[in-house]
Structures are given as structure tokens and as C-alpha cells.
C-alpha positions, 0 to 999 in steps of 0.5 A, spaced: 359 395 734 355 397 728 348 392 728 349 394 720 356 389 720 352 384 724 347 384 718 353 384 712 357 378 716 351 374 718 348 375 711 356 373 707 356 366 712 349 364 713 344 363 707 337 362 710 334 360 717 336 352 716 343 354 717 348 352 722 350 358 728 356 361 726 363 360 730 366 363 733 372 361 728 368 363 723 366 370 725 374 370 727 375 369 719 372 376 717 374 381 721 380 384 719 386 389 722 381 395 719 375 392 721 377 390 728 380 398 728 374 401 726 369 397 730 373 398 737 373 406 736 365 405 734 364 401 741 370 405 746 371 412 748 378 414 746 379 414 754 376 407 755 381 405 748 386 408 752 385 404 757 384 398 754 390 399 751 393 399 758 390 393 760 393 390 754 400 391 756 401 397 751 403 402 757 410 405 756 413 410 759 416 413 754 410 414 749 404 418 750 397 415 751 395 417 744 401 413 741 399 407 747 393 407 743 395 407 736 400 401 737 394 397 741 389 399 736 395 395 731 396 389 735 393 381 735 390 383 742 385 389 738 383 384 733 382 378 738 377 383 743 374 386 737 372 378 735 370 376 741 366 382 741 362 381 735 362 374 737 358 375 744 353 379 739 352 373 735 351 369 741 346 374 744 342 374 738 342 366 738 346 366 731 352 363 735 354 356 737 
């Protein structure tokens, strides 16, 4: 995950050092369906994006592994690990309760 959308998102929710940690219901409310999509291909491979996509449940026999990857990358599960990945930063850096 790009350091540089850590800086804009602490910065957009978090003023100065006396402020609250973040949530992680706060970090869920800026990530987009195009962010989290862009994020996960900054972060993962393509092979490890194809195989997250079929951890995730988005394996089928009738489609390719590119297609298994596109539906994955448009799904509420892409989101939710893209959330929880940038979250983990946040926490890491001691800006997250």
C-alpha cells in the first residue's frame, strides 16, 4: 500500500497530534471500490491477486484466472481485505486504536 495514501487519509482525518487514533471504521469509510482495486495491484503480484481471488471463493471452472481476478478485484471481499490492510498500517504505525 502506498505510504503516500496513508499520509492523505491520516491527513484528510486527523488534524494534529492531539487527535484521536483512527477506526477502523473510519479507515473503512475512505476506501473506495477504485482505491481498494488500485491499492491490491500496488500490494500483490498478479499471481498472488489470482490467488487471493481463489481463496476468496472466485475460482470457477468455466472462466479463466484473469476473469477470477477481475471479479475479485470488483467484489465486497477486495474492499474488505484492501480495509484491513491499510488499517493493520495505521495500527503498526501507532495511528489506529
Amino acid at each position: 500500500l502506498g505510504l503516500s495514501l496513508v499520509s492523505r487519509l491520516w491527513s484528510e482525518k486527523i488534524k494534529d497530534q492531539n487527535a484521536e487514533k483512527v477506526t477502523k471504521e473510519q479507515v473503512a469509510s475512505t476506501v473506495t471500490l477504485k482505491t481498494a482495486q488500485e491499492g491490491l495491484k500496488e500490494t500483490y503480484t498478479e499471481d498472488e491477486i489470482k490467488q487471493l481471488a481463489i481463496d476468496n471463493g472466485f475460482a470457477s471452472f468455466w472462466k479463466g484466472r484473469d476473469a477470477e481476478m477481475e471479479d475479485f478485484l470488483k467484489s465486497d471481499k477486495a474492499k474488505q481485505l484492501y480495509t484491513d490492510l491499510l488499517y493493520k498500517q495505521y495500527s503498526d504505525a501507532g495511528m489506529a486504536e
